[in-house]
MMTF fields as JSON, N, C-alpha, C and O atoms, coordinates in Angstrom:
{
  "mmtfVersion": "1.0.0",
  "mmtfProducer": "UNKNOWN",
  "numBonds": 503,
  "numAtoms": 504,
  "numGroups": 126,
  "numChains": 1,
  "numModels": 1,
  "chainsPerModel": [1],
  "groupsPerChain": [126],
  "chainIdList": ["A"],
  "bondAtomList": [4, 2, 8, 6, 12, 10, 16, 14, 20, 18, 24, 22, 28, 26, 32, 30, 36, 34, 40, 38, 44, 42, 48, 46, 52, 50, 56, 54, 60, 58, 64, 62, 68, 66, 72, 70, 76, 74, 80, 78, 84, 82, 88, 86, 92, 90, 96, 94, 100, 98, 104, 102, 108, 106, 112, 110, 116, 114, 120, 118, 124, 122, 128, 126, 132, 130, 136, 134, 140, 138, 144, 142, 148, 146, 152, 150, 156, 154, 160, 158, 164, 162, 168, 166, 172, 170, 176, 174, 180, 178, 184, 182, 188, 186, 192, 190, 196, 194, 200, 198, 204, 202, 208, 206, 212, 210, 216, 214, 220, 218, 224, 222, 228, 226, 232, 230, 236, 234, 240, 238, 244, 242, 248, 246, 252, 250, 256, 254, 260, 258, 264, 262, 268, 266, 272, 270, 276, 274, 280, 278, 284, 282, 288, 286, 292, 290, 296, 294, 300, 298, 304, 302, 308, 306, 312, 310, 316, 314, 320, 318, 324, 322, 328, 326, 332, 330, 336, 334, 340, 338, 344, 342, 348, 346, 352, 350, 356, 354, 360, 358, 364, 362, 368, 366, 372, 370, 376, 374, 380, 378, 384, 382, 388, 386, 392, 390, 396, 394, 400, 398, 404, 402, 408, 406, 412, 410, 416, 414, 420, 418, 424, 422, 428, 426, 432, 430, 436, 434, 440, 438, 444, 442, 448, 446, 452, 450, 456, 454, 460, 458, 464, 462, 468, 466, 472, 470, 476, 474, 480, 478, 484, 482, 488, 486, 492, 490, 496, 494, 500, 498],
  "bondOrderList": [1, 1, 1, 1, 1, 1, 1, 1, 1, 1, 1, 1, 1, 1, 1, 1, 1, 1, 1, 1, 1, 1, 1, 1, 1, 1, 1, 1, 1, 1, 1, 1, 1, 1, 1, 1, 1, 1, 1, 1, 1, 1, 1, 1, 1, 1, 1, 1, 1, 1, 1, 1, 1, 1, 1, 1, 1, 1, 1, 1, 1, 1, 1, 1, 1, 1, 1, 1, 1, 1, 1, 1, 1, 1, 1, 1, 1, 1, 1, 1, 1, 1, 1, 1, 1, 1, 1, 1, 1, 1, 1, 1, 1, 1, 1, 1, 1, 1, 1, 1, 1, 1, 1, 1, 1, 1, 1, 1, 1, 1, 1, 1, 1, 1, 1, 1, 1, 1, 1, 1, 1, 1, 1, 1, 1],
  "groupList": [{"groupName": "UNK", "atomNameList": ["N", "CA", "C", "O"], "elementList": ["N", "C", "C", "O"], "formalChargeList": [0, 0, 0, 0], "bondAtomList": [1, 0, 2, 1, 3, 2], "bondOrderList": [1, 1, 2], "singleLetterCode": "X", "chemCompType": "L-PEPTIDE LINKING"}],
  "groupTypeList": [0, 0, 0, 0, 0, 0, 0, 0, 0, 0, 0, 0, 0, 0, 0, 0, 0, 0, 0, 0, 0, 0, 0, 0, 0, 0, 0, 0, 0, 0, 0, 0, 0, 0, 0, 0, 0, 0, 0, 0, 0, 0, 0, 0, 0, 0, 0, 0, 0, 0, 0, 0, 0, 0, 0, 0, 0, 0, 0, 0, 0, 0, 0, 0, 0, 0, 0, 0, 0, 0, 0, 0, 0, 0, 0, 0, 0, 0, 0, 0, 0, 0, 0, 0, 0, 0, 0, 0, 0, 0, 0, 0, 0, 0, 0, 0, 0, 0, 0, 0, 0, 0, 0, 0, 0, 0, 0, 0, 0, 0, 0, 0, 0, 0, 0, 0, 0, 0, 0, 0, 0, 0, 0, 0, 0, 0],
  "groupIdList": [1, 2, 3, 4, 5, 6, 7, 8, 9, 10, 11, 12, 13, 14, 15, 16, 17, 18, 19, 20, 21, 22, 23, 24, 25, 26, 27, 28, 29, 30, 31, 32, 33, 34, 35, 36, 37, 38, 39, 40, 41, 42, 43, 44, 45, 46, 47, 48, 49, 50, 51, 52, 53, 54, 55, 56, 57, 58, 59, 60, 61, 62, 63, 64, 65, 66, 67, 68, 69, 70, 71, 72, 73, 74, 75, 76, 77, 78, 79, 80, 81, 82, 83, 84, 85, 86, 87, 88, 89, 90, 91, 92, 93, 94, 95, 96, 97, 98, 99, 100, 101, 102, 103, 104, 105, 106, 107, 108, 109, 110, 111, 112, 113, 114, 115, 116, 117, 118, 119, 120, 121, 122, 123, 124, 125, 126],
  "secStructList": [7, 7, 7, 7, 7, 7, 7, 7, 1, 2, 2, 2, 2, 2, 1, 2, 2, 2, 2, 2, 2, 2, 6, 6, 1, 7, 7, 7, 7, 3, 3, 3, 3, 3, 6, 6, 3, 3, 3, 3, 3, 5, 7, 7, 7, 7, 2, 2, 2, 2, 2, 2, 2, 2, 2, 7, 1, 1, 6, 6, 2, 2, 2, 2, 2, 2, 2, 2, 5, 5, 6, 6, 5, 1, 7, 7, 2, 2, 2, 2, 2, 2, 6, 7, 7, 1, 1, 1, 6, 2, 2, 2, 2, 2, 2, 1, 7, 6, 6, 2, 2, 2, 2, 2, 2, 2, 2, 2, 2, 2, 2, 6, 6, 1, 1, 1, 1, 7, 7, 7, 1, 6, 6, 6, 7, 7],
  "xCoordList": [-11.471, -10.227, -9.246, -9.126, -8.491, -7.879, -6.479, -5.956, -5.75, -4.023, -3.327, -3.35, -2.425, -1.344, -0.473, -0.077, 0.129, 1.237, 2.758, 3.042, 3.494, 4.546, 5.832, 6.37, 6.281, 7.018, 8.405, 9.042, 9.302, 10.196, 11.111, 10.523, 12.136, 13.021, 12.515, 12.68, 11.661, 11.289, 9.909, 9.543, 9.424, 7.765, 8.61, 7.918, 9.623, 10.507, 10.398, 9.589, 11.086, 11.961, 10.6, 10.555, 9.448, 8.137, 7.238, 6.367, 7.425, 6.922, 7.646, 7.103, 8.735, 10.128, 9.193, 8.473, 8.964, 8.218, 7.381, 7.664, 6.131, 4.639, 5.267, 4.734, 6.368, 6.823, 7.27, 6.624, 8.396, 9.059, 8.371, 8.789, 7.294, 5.869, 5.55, 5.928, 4.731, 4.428, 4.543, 3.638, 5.87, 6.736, 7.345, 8.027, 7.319, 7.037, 5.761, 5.678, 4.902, 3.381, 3.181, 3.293, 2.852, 2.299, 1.08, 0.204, 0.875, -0.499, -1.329, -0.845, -2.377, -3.483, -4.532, -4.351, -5.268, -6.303, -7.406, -7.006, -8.563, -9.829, -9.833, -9.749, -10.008, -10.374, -11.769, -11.793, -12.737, -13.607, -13.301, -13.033, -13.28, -13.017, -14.521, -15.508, -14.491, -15.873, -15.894, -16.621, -15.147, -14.842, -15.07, -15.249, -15.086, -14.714, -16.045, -16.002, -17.041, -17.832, -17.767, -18.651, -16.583, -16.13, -14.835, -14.354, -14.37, -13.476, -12.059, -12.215, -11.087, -9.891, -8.709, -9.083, -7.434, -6.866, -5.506, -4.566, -5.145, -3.382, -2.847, -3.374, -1.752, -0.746, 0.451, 0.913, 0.796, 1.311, 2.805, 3.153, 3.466, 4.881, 5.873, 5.607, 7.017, 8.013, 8.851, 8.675, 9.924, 10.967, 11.741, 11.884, 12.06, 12.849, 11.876, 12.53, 10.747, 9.784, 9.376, 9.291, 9.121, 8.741, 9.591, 9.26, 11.201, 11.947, 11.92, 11.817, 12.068, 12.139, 10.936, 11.198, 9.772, 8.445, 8.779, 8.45, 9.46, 9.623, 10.097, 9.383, 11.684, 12.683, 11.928, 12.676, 10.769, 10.273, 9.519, 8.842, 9.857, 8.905, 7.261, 6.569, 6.895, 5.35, 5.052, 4.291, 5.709, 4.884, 5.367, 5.922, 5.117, 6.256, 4.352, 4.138, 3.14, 1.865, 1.785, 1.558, 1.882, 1.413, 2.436, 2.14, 3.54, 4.424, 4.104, 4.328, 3.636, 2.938, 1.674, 1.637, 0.663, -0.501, 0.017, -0.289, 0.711, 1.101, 1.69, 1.434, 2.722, 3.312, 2.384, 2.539, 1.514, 0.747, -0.974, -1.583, -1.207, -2.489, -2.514, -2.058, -3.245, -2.729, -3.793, -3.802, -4.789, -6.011, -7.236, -8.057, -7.238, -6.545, -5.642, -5.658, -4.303, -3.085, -2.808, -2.91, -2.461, -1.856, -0.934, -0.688, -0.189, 1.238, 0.436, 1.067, -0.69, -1.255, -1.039, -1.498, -0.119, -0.027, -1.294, -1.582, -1.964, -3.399, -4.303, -4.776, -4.22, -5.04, -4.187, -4.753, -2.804, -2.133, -2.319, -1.968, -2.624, -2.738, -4.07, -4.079, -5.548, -6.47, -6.681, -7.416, -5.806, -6.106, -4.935, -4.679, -4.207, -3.448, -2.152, -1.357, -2.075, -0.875, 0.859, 1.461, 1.295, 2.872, 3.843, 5.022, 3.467, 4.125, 3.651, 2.449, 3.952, 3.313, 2.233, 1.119, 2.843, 2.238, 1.49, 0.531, 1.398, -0.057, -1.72, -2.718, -1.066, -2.356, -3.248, -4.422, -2.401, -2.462, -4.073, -5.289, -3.266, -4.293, -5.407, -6.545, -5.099, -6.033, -7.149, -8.2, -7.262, -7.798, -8.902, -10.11, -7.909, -8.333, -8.713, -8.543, -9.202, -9.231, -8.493, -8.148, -8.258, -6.943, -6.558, -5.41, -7.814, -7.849, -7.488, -6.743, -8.041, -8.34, -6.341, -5.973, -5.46, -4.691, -3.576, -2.968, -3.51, -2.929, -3.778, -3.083, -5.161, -5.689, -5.223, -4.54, -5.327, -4.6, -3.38, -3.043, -2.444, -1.131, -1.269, -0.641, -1.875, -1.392, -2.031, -1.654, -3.127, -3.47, -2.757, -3.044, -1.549, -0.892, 0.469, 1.176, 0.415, 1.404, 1.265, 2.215, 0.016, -0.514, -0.401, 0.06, -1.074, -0.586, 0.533, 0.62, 1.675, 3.207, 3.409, 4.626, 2.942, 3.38, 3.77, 4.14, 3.932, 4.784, 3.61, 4.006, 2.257, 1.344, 0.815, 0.54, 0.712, -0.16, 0.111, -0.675, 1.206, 2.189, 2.739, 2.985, 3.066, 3.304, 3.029, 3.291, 2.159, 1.383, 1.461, 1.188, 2.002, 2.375, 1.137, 0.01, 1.154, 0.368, -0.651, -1.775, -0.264, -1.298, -2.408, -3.521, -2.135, -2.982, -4.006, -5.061, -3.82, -4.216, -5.135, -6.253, -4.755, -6.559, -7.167, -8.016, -7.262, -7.741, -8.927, -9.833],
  "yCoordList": [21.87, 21.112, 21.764, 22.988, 20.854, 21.254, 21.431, 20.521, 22.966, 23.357, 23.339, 23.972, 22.103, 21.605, 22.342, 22.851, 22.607, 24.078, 22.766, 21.618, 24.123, 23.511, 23.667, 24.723, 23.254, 22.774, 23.361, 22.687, 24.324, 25.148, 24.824, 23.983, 25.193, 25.403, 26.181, 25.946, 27.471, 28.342, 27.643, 27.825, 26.929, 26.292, 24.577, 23.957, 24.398, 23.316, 23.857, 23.362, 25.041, 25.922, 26.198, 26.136, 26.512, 27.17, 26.416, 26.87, 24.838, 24.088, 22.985, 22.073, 23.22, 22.469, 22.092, 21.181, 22.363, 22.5, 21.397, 20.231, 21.972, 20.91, 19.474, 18.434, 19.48, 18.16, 17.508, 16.539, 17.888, 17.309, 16.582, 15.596, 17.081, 17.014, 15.854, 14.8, 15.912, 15.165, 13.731, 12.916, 13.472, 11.944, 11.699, 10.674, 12.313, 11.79, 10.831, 9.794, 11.708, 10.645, 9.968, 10.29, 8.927, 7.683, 7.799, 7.864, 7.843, 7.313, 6.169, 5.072, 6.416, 5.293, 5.008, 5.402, 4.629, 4.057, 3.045, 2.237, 3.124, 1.775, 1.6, 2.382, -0.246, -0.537, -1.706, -2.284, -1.832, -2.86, -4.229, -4.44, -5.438, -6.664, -7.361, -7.096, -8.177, -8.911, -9.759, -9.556, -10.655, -12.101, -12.309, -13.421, -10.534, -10.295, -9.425, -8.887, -8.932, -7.868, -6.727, -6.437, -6.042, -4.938, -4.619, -5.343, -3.621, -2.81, -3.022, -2.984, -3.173, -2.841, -1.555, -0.905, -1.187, -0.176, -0.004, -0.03, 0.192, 0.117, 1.143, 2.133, 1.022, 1.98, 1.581, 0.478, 2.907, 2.533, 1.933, 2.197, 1.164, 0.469, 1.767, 2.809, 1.46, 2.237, 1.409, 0.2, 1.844, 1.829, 0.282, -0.378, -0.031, -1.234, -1.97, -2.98, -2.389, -3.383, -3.721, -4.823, -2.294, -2.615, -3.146, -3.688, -3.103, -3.47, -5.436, -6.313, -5.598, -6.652, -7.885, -8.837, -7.301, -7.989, -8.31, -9.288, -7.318, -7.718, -8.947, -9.909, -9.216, -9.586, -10.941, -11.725, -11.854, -12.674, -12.634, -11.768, -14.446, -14.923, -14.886, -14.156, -16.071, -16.646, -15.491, -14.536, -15.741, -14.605, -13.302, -12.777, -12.765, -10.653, -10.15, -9.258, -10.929, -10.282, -10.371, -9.288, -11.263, -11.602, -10.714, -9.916, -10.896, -9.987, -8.518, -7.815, -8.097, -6.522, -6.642, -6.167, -7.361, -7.781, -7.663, -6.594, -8.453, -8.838, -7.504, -7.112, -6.87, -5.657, -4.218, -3.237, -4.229, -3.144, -3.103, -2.158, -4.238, -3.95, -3.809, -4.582, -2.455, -2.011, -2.127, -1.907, -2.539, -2.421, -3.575, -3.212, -4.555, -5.282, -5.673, -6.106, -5.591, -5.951, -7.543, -8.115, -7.982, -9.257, -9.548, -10.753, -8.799, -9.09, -9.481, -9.588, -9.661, -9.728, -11.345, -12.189, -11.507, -13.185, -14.028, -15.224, -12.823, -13.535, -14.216, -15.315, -13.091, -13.548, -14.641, -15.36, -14.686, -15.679, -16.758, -17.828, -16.86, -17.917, -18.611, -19.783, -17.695, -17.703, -19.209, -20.178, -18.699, -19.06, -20.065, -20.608, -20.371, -21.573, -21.621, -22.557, -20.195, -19.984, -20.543, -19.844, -21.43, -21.661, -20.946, -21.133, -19.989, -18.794, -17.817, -18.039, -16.338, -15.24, -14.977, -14.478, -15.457, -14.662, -15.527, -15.175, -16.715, -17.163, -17.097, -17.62, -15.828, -15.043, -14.497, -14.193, -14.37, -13.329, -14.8, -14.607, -16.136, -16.777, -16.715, -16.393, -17.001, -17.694, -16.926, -17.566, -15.382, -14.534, -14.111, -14.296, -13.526, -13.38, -14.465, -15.679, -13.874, -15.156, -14.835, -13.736, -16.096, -16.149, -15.042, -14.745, -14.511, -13.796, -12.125, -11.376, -11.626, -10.688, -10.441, -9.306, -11.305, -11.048, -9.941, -9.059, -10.319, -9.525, -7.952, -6.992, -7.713, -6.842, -6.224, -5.25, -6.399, -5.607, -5.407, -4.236, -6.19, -5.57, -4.762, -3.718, -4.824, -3.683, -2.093, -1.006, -2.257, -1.015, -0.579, 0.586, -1.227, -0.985, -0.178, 0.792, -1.065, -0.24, 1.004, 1.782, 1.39, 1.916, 3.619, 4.709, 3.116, 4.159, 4.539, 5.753, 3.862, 4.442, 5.168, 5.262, 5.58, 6.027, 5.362, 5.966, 3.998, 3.043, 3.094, 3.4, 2.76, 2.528, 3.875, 4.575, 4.139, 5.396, 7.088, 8.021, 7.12, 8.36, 9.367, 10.399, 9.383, 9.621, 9.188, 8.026, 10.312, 10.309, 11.112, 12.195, 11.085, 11.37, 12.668, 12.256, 13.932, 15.12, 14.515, 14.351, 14.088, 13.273, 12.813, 13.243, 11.651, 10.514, 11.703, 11.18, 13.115, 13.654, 14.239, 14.504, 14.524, 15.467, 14.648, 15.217, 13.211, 12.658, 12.131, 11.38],
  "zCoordList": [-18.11, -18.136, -17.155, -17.099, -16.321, -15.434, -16.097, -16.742, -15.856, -16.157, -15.041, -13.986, -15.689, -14.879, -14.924, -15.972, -13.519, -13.258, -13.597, -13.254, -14.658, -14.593, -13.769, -14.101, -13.161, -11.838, -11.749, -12.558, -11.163, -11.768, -10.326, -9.646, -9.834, -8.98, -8.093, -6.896, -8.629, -7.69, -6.849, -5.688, -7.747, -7.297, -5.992, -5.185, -6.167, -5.469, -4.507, -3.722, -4.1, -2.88, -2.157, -0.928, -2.926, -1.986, -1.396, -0.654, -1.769, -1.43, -0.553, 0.07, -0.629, 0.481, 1.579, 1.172, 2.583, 3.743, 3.757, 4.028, 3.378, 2.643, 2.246, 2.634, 1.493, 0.755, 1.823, 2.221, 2.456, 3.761, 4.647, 5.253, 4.72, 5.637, 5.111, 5.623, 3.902, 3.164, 3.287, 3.106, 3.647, 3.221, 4.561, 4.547, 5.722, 6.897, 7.487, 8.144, 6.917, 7.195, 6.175, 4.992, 6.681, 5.791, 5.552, 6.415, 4.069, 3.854, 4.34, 4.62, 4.413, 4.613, 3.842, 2.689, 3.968, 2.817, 3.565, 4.403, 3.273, 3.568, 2.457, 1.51, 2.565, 1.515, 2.011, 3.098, 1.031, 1.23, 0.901, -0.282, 1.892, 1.558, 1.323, 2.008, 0.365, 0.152, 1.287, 2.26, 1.181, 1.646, 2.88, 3.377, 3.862, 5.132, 4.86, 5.967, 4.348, 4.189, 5.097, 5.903, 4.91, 6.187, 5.469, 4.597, 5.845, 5.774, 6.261, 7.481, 6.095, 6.525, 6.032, 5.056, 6.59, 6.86, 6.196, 6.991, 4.71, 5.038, 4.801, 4.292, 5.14, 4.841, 3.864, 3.573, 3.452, 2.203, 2.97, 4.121, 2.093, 2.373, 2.226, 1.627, 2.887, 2.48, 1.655, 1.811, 0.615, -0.239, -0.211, -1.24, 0.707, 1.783, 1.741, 1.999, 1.626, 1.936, 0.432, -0.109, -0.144, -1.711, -2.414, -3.468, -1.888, -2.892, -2.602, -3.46, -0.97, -0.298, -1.374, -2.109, -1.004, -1.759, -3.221, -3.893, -3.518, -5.489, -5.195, -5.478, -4.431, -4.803, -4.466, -5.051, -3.811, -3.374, -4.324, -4.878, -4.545, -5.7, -5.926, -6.635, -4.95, -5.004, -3.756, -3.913, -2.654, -1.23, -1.183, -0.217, -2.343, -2.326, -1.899, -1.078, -2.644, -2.095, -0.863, -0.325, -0.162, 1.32, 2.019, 2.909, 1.592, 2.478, 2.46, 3.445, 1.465, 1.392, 2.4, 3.535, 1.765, 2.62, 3.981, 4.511, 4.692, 6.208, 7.022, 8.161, 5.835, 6.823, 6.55, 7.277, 5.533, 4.96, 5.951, 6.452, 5.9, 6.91, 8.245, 9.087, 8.447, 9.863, 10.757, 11.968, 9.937, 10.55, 9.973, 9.131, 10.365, 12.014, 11.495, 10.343, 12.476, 12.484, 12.873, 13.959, 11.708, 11.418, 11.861, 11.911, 12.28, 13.545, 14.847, 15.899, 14.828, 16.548, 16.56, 15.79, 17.781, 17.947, 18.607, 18.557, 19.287, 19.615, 18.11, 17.818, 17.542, 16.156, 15.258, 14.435, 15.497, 14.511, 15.526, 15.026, 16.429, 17.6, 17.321, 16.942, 17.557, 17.289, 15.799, 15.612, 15.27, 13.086, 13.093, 12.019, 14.158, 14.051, 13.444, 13.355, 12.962, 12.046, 12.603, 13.418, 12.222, 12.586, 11.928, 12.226, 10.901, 10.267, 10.5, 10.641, 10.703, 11.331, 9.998, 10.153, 8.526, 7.204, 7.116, 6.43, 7.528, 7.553, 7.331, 6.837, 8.248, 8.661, 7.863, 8.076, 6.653, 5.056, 4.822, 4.843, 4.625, 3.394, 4.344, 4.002, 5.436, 6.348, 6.344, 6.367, 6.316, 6.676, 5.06, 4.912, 4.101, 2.897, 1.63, 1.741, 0.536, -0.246, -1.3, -1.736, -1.719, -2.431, -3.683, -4.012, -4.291, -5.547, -4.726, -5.359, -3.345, -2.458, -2.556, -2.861, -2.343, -1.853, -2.509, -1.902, -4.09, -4.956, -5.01, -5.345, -4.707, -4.725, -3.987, -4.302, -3.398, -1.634, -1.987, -1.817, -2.483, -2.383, -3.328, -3.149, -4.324, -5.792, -5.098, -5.536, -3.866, -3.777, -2.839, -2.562, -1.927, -0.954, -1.886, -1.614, -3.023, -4.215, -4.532, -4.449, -4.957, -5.422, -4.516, -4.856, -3.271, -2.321, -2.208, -2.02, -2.253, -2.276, -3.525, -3.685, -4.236, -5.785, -6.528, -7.535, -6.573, -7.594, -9.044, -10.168, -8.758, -10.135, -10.138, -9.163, -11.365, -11.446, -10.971, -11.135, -10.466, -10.011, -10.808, -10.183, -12.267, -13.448, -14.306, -14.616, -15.237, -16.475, -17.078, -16.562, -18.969, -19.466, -19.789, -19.513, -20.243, -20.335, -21.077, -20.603, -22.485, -23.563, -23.034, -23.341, -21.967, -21.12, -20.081, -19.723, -19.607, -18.987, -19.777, -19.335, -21.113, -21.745, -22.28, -22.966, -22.412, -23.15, -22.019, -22.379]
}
């Protein structure tokens, strides 16, 4: 069983550095698409985008989807050209399938720390 160090002012100050670091680079992530049988690339959202996506009703997924996949990049107007899209987010349905799309965003979530980031000690030995 793994002991979780508990986290003090002094353990803050020694790790200042590393953390700073930390939250300059963006995470990334592969994930496997069925639909596409291949792989694509995201990165996690920043703060401003996550809040943006909530605040949008039916398209807060696609809008994660659209600005979160970096790989292949859905901003490419060749490819929104390509797929016919007259909206840039288009690109989101056109590309994925419809059930794919919430997946993707919850793991684009997921990467930012929003799901699963804090867990209560209990939930950890069990």
């Amino acid at each position: 069983m793994k002991k979780h160090t508990k986290i003090t002012i002094e353990e803050l100050v020694r790790r200042k550095e590393q953390m700073l670091q930390s939250k300059k680079q963006k995470k990334t992530k592969e994930l496997y698409v069925k639909s596409l049988d291949g792989t694509i690339t995201i990165t996690e959202p920043d703060a401003a985008l996550a809040r943006d996506a909530q605040e949008m009703e039916e398209s807060g997924d696609a809008y994660i989807v659209y600005s979160c996949v970096t790989e292949p990049c859905l901003k490419s107007k060749e490819l929104q050209e390509t797929y016919g899209c007259v909206e840039p987010m288009e690109i989101v349905e056109k590309i994925f399938d419809v059930g794919e799309i919430p997946q993707i965003a919850v793991e684009c979530i997921k990467l930012a720390g929003y799901i699963d980031g804090v867990k209560p000690i209990d939930d950890l030995k069990n």
